[in-house]
N, CA, C and O atoms as a CHARMM CRD file, in Angstrom:
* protein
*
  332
    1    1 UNK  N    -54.82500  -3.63500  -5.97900 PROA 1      0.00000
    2    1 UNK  CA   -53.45700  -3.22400  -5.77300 PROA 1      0.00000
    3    1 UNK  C    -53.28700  -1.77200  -6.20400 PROA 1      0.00000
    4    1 UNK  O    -54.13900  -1.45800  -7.03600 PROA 1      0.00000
    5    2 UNK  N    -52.33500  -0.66900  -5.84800 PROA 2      0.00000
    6    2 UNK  CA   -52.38200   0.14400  -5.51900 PROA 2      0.00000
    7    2 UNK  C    -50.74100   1.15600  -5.40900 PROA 2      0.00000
    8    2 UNK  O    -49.83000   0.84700  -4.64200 PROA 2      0.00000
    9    3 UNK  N    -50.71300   2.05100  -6.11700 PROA 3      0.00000
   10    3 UNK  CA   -49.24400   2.45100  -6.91400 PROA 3      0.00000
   11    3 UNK  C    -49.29900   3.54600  -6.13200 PROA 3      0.00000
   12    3 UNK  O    -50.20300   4.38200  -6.12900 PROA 3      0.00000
   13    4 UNK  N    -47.70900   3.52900  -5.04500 PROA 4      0.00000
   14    4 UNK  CA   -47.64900   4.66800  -4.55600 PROA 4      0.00000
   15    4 UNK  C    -46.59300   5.78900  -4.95100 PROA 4      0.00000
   16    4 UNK  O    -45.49800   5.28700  -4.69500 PROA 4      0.00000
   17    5 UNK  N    -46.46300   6.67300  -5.29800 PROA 5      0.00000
   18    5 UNK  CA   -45.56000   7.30700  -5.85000 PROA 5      0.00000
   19    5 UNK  C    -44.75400   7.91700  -4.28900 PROA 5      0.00000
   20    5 UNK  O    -45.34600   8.43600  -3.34300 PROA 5      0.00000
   21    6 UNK  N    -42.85000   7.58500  -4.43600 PROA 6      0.00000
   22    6 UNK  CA   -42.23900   7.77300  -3.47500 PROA 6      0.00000
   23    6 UNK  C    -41.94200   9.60600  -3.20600 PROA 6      0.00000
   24    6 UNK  O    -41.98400  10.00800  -4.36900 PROA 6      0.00000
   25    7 UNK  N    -41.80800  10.24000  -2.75700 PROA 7      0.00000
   26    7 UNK  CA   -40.89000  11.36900  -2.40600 PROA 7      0.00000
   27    7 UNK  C    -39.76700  11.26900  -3.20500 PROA 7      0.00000
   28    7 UNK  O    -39.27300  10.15200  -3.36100 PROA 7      0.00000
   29    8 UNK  N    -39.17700  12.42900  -3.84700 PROA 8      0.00000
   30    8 UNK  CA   -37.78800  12.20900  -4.43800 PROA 8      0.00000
   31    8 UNK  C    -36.68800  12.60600  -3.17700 PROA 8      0.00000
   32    8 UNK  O    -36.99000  13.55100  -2.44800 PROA 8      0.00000
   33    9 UNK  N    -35.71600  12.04200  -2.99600 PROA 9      0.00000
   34    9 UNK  CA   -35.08200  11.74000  -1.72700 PROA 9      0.00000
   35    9 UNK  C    -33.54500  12.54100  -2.96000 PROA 9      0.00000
   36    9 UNK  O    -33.30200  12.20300  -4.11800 PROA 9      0.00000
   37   10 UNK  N    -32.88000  13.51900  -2.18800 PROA 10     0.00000
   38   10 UNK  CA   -31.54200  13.61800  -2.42000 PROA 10     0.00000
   39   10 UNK  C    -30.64400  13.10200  -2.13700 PROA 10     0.00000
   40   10 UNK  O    -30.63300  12.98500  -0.91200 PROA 10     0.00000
   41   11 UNK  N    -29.43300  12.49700  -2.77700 PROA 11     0.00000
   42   11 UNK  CA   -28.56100  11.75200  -2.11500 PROA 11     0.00000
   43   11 UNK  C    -27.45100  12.38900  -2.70900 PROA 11     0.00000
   44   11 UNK  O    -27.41500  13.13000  -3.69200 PROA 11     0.00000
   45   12 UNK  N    -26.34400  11.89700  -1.79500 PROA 12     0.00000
   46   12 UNK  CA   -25.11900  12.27300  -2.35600 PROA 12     0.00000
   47   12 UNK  C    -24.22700  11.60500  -2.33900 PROA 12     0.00000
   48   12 UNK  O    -23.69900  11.62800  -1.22700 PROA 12     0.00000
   49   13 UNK  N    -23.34500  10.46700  -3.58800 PROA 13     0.00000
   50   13 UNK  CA   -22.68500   9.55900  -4.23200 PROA 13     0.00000
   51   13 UNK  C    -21.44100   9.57900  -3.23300 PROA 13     0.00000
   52   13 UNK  O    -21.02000  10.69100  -2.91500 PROA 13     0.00000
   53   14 UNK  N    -20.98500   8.75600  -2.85200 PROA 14     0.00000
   54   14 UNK  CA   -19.78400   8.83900  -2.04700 PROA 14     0.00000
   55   14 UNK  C    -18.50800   9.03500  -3.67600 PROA 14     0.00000
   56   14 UNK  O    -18.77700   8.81600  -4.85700 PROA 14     0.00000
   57   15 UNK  N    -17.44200   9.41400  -3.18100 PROA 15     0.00000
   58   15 UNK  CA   -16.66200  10.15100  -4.25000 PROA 15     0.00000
   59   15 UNK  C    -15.38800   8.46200  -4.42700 PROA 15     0.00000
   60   15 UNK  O    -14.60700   7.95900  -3.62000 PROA 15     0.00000
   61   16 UNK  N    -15.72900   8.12300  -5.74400 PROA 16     0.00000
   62   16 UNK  CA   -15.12100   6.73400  -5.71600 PROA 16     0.00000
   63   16 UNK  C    -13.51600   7.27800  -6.63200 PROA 16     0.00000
   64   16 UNK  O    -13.21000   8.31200  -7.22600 PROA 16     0.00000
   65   17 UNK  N    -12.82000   6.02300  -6.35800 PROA 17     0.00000
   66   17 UNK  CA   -11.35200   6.08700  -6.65500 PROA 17     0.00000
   67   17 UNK  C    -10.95900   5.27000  -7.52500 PROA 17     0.00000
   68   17 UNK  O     -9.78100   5.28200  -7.88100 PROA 17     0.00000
   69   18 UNK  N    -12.14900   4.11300  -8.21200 PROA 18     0.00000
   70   18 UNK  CA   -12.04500   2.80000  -8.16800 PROA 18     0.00000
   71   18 UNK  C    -11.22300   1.75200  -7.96400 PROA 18     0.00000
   72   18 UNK  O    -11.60700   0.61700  -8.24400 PROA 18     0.00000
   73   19 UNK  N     -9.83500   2.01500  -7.39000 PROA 19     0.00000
   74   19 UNK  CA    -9.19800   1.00800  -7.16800 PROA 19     0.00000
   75   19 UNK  C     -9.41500   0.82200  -5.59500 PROA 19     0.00000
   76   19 UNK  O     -9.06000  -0.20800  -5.02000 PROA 19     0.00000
   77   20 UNK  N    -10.01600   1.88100  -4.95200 PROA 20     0.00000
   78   20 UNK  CA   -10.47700   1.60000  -3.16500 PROA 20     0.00000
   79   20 UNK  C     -8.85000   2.62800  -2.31300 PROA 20     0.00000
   80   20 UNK  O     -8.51500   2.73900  -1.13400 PROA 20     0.00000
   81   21 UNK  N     -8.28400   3.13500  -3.50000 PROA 21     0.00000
   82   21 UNK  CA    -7.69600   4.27300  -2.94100 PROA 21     0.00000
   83   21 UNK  C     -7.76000   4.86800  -1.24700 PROA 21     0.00000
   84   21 UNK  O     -6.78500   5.01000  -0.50900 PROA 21     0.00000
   85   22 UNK  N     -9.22700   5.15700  -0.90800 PROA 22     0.00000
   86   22 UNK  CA    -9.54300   5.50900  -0.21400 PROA 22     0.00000
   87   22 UNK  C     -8.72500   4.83600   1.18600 PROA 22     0.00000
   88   22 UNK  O     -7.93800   5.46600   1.89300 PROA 22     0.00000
   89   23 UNK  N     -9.14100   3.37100   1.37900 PROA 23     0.00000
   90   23 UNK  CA    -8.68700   2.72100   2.03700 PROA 23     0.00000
   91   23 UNK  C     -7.11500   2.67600   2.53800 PROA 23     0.00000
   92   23 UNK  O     -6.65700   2.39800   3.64600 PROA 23     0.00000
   93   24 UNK  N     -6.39600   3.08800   1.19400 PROA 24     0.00000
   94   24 UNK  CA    -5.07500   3.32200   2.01000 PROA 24     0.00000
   95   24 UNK  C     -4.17300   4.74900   2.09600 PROA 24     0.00000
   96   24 UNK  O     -3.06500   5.05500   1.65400 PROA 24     0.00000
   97   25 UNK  N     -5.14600   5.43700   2.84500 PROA 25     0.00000
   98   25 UNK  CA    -4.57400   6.80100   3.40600 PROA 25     0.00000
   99   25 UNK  C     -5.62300   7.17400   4.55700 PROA 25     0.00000
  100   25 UNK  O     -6.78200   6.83400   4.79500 PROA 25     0.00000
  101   26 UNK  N     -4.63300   8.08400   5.20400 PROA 26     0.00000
  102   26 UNK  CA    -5.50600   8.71900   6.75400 PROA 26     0.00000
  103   26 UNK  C     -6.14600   9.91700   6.09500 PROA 26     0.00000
  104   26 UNK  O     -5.71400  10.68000   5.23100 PROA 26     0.00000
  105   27 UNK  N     -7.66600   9.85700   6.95000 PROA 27     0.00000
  106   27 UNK  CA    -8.74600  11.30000   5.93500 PROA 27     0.00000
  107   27 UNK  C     -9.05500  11.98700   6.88100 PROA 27     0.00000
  108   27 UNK  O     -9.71300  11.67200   7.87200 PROA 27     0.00000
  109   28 UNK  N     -8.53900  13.06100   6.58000 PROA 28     0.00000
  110   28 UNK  CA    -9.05600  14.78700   7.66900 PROA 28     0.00000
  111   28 UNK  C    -10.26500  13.89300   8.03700 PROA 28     0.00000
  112   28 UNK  O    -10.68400  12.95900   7.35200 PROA 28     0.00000
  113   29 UNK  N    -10.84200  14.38600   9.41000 PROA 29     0.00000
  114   29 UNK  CA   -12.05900  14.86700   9.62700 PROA 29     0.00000
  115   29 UNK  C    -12.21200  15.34900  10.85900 PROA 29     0.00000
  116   29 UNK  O    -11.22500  15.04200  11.52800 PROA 29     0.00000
  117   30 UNK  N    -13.11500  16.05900  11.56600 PROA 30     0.00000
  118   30 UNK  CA   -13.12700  16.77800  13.12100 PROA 30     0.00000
  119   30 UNK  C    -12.98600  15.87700  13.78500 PROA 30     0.00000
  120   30 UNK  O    -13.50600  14.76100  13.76500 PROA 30     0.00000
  121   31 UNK  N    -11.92900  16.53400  14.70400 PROA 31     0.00000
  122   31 UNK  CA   -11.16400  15.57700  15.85900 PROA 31     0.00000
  123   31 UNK  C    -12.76200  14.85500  16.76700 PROA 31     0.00000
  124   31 UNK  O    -12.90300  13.69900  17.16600 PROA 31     0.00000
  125   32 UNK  N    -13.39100  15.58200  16.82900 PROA 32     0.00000
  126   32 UNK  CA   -14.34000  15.42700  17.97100 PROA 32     0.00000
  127   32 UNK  C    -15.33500  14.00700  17.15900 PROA 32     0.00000
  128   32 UNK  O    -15.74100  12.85300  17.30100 PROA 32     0.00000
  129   33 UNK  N    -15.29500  15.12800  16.31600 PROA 33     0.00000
  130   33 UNK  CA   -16.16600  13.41300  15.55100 PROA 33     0.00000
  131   33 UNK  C    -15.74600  11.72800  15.02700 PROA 33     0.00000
  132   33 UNK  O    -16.40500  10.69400  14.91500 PROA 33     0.00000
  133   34 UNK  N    -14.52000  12.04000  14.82600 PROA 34     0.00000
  134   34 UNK  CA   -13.50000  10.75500  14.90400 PROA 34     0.00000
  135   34 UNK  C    -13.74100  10.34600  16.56800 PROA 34     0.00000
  136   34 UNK  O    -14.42000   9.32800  16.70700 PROA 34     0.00000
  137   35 UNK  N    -13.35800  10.88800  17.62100 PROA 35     0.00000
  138   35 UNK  CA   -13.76200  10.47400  19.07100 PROA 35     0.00000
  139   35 UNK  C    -14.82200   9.39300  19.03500 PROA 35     0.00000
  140   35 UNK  O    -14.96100   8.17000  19.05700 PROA 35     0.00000
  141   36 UNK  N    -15.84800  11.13900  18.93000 PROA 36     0.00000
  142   36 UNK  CA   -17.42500   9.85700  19.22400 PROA 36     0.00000
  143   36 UNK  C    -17.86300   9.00900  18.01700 PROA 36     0.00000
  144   36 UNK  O    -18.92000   8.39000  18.13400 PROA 36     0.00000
  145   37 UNK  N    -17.14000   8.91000  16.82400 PROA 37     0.00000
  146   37 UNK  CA   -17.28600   7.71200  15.64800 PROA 37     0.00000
  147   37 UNK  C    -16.27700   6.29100  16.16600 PROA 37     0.00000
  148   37 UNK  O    -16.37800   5.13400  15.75800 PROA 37     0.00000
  149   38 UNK  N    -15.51700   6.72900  16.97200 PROA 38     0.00000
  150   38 UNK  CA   -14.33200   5.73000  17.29900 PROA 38     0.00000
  151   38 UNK  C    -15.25200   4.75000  18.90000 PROA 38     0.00000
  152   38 UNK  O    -14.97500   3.66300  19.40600 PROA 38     0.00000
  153   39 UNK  N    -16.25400   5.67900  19.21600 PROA 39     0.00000
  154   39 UNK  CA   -16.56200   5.35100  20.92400 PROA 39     0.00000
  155   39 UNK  C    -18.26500   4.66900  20.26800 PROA 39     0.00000
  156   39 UNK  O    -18.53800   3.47700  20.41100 PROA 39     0.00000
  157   40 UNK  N    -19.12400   5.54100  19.65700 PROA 40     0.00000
  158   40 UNK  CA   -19.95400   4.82900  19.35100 PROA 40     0.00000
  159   40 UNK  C    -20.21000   3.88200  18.38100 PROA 40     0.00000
  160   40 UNK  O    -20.95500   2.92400  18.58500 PROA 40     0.00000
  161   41 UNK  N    -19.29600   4.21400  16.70600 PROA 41     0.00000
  162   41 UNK  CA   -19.61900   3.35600  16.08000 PROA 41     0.00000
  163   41 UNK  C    -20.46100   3.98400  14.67900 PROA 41     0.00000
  164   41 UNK  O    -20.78400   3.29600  13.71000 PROA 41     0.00000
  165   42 UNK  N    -20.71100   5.39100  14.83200 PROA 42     0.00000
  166   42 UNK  CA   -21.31200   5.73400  13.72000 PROA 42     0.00000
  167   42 UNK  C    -20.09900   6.52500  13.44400 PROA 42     0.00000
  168   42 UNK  O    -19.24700   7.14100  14.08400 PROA 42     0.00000
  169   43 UNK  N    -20.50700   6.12400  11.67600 PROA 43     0.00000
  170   43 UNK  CA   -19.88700   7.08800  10.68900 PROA 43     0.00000
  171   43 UNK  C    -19.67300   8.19600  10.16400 PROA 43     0.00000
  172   43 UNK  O    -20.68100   8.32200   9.46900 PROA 43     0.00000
  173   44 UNK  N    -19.09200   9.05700  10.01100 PROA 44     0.00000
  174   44 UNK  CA   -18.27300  10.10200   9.89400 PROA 44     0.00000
  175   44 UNK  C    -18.20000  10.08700   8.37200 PROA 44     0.00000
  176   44 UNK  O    -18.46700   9.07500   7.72300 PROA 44     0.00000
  177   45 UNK  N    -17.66900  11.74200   7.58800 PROA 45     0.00000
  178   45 UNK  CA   -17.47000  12.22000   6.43800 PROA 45     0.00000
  179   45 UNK  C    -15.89200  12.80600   6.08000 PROA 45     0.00000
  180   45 UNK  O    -15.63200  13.98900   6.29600 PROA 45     0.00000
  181   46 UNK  N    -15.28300  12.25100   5.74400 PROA 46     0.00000
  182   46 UNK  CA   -13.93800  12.77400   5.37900 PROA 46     0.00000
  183   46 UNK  C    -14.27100  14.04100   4.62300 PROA 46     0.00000
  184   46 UNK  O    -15.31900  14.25800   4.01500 PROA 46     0.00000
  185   47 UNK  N    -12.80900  15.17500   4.79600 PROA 47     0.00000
  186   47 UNK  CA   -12.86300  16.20400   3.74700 PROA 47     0.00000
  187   47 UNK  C    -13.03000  15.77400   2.74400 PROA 47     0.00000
  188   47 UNK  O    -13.57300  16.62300   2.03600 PROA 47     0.00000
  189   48 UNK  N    -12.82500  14.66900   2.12000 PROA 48     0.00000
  190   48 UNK  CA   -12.61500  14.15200   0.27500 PROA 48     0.00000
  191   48 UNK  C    -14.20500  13.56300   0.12300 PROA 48     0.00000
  192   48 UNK  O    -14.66800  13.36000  -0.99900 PROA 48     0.00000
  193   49 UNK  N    -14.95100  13.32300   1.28200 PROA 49     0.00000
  194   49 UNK  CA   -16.11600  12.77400   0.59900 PROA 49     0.00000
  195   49 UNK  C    -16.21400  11.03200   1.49000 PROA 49     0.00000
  196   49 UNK  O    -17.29700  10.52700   1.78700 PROA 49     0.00000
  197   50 UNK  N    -15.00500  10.43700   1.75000 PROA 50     0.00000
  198   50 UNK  CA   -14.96300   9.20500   2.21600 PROA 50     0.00000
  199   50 UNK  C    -15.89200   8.89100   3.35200 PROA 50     0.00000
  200   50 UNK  O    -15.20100   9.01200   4.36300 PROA 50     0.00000
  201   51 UNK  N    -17.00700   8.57900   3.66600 PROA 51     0.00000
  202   51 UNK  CA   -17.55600   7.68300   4.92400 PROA 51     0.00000
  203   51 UNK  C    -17.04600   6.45200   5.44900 PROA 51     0.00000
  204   51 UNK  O    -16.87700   5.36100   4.90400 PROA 51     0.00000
  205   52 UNK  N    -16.92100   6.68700   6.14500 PROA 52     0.00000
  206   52 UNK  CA   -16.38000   5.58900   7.52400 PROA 52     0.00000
  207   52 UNK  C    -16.43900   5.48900   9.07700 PROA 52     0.00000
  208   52 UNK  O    -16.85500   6.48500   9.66900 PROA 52     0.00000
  209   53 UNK  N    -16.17400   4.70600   9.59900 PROA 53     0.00000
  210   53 UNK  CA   -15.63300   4.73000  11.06500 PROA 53     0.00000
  211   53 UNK  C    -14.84000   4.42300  11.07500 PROA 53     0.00000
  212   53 UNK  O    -14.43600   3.55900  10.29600 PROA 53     0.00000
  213   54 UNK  N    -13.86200   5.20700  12.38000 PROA 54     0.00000
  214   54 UNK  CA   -12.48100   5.11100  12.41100 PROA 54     0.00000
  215   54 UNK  C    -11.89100   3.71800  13.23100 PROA 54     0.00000
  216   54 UNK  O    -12.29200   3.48900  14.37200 PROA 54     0.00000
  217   55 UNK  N    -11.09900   2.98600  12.68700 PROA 55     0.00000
  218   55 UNK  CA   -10.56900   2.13200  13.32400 PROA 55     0.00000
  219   55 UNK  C     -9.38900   1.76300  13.86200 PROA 55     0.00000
  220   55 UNK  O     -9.23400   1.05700  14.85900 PROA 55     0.00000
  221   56 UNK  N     -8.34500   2.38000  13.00700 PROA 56     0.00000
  222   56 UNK  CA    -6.74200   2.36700  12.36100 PROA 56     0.00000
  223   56 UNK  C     -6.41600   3.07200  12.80100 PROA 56     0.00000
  224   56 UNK  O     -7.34600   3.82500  13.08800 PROA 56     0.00000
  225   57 UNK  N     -4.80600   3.69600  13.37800 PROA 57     0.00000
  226   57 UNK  CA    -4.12400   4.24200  13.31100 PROA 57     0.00000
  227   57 UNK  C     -3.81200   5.10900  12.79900 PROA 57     0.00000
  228   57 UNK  O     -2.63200   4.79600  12.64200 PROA 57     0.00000
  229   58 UNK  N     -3.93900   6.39900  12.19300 PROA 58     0.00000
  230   58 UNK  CA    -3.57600   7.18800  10.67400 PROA 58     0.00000
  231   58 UNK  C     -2.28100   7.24800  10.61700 PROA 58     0.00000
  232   58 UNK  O     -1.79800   7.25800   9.48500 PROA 58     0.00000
  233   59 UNK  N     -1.12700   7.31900  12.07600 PROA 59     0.00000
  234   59 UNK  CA    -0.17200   7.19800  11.70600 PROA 59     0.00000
  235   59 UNK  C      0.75300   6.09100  10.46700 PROA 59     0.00000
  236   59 UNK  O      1.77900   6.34500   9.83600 PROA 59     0.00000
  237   60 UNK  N      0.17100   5.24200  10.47200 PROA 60     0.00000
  238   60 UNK  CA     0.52300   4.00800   9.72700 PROA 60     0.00000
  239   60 UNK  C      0.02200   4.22600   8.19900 PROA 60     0.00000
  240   60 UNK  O      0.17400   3.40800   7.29200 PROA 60     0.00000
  241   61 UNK  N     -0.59400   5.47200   8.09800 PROA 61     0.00000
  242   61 UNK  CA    -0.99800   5.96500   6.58300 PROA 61     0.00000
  243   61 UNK  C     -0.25500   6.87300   5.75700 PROA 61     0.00000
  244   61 UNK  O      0.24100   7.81600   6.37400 PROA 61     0.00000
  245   62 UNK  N     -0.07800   6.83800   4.69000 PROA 62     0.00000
  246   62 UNK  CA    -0.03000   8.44900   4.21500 PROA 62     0.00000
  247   62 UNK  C     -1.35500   9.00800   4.16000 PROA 62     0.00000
  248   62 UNK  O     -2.37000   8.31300   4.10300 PROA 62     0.00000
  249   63 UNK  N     -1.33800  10.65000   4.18100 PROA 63     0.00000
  250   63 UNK  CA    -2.50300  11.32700   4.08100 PROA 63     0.00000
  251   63 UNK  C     -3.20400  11.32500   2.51400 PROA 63     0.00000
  252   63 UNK  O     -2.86600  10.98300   1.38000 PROA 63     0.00000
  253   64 UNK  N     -4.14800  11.80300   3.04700 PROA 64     0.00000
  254   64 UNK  CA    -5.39900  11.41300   1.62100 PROA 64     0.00000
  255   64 UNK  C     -5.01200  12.21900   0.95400 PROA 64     0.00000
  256   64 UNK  O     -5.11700  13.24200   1.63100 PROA 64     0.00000
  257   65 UNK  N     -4.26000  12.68600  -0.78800 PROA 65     0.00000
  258   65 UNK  CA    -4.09600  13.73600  -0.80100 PROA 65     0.00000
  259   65 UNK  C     -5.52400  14.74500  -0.98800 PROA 65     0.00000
  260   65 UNK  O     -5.55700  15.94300  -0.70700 PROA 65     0.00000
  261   66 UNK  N     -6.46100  14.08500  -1.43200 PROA 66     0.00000
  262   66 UNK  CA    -7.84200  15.14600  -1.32400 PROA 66     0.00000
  263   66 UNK  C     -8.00100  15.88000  -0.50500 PROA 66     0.00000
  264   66 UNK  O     -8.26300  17.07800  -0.61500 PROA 66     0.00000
  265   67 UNK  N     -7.80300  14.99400   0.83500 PROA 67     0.00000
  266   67 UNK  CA    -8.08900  15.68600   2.65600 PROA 67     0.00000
  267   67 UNK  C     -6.98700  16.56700   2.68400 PROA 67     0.00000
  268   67 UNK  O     -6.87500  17.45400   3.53000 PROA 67     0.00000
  269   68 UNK  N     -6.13500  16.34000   1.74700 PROA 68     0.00000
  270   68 UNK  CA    -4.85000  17.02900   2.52800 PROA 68     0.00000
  271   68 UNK  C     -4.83400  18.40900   1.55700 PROA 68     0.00000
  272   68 UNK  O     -4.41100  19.39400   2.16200 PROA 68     0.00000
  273   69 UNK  N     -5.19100  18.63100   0.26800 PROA 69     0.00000
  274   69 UNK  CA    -5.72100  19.75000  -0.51500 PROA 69     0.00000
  275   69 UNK  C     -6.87900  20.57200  -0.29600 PROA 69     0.00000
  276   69 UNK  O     -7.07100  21.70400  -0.74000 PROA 69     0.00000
  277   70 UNK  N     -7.67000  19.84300   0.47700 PROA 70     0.00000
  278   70 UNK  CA    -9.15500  21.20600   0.80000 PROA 70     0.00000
  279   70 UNK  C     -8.33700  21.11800   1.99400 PROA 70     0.00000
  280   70 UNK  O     -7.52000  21.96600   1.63400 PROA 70     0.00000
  281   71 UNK  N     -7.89400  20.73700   3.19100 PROA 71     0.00000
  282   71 UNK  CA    -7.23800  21.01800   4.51700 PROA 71     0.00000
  283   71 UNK  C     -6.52500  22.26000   4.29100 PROA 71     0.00000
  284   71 UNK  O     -6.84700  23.27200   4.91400 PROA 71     0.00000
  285   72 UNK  N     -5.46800  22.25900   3.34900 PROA 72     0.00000
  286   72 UNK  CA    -4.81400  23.45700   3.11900 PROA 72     0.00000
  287   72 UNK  C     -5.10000  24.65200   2.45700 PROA 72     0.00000
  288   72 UNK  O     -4.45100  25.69400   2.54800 PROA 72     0.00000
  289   73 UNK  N     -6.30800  24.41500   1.65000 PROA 73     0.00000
  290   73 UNK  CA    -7.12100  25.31000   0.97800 PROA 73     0.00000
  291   73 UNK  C     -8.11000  26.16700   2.41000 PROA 73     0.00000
  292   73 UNK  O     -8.71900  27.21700   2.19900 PROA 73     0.00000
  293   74 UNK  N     -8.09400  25.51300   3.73000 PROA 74     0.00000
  294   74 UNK  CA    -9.26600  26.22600   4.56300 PROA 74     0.00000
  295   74 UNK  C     -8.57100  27.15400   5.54900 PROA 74     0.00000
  296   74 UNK  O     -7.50700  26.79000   6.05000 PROA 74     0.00000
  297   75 UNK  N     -9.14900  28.42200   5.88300 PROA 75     0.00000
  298   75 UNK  CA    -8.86800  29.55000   6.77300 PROA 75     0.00000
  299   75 UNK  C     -8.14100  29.13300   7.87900 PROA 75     0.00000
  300   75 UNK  O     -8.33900  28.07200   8.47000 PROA 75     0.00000
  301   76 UNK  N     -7.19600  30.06200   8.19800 PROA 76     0.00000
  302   76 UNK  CA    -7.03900  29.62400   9.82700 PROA 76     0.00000
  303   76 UNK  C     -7.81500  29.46200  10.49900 PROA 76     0.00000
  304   76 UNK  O     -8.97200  29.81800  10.27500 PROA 76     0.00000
  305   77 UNK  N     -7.22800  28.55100  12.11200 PROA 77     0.00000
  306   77 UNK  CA    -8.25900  29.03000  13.05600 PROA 77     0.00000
  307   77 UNK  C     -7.83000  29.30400  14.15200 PROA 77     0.00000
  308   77 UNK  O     -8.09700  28.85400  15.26600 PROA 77     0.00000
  309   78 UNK  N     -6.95800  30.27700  13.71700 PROA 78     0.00000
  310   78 UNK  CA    -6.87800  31.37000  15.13200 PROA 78     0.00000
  311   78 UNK  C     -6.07700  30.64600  15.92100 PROA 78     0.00000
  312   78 UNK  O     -5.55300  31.35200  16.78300 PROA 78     0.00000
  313   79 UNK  N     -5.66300  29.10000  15.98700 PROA 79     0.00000
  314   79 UNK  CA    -4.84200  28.61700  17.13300 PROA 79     0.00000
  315   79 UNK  C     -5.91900  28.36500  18.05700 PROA 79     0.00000
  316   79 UNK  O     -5.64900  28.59800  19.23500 PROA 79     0.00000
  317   80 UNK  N     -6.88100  28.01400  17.84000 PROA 80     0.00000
  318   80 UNK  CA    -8.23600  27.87100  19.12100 PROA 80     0.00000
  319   80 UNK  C     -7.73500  26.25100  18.79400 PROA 80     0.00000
  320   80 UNK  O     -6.89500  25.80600  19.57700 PROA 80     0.00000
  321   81 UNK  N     -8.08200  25.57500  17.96500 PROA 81     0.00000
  322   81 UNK  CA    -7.77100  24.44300  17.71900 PROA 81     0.00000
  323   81 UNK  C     -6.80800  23.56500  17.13000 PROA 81     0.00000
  324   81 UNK  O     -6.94700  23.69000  15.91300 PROA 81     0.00000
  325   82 UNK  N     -5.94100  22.77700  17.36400 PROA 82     0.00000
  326   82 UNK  CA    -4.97500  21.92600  16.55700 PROA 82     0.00000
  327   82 UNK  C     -5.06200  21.05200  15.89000 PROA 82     0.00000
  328   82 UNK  O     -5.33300  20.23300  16.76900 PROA 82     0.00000
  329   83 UNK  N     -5.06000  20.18100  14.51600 PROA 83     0.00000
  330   83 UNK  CA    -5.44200  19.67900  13.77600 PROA 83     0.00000
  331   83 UNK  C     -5.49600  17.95100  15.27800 PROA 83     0.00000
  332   83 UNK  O     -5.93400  16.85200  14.93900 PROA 83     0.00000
């Protein structure tokens, strides 16, 4: 038998709330990628850190305030795009 030593792999901790916070508010993320997370099924990164796929409505949320503090913390954009 025979001991293989792994690669050290980086990861990065999803950002917890512990009461699951997360779950009840709508979370920034690129329109385009909510689309194809909503059409295929893979998961997506909120501004705050949250992974998911989109399922819900966001109207039916309040906003995350995390998503909603780096959102307002970021540059214009020129009006090329609308949230």
């Amino acid at each position: 038998m025979s001991t293989k030593i792994l690669p050290e792999q980086e990861t990065i901790p999803q950002v917890s709330h512990g009461d699951g916070d997360h779950e009840r508010f709508a979370h920034y993320a690129d329109k385009h990628k909510i689309t194809e997370s909503m059409v295929t099924g893979t998961p997506i990164r909120a501004l705050c850190g949250k992974v998911w796929v989109p399922s819900r409505d966001p109207k039916k949320y309040p906003v995350c305030p995390e998503c909603k503090e780096i959102y307002e913390g970021l540059p214009e954009n020129n009006g090329d795009d609308n949230q």
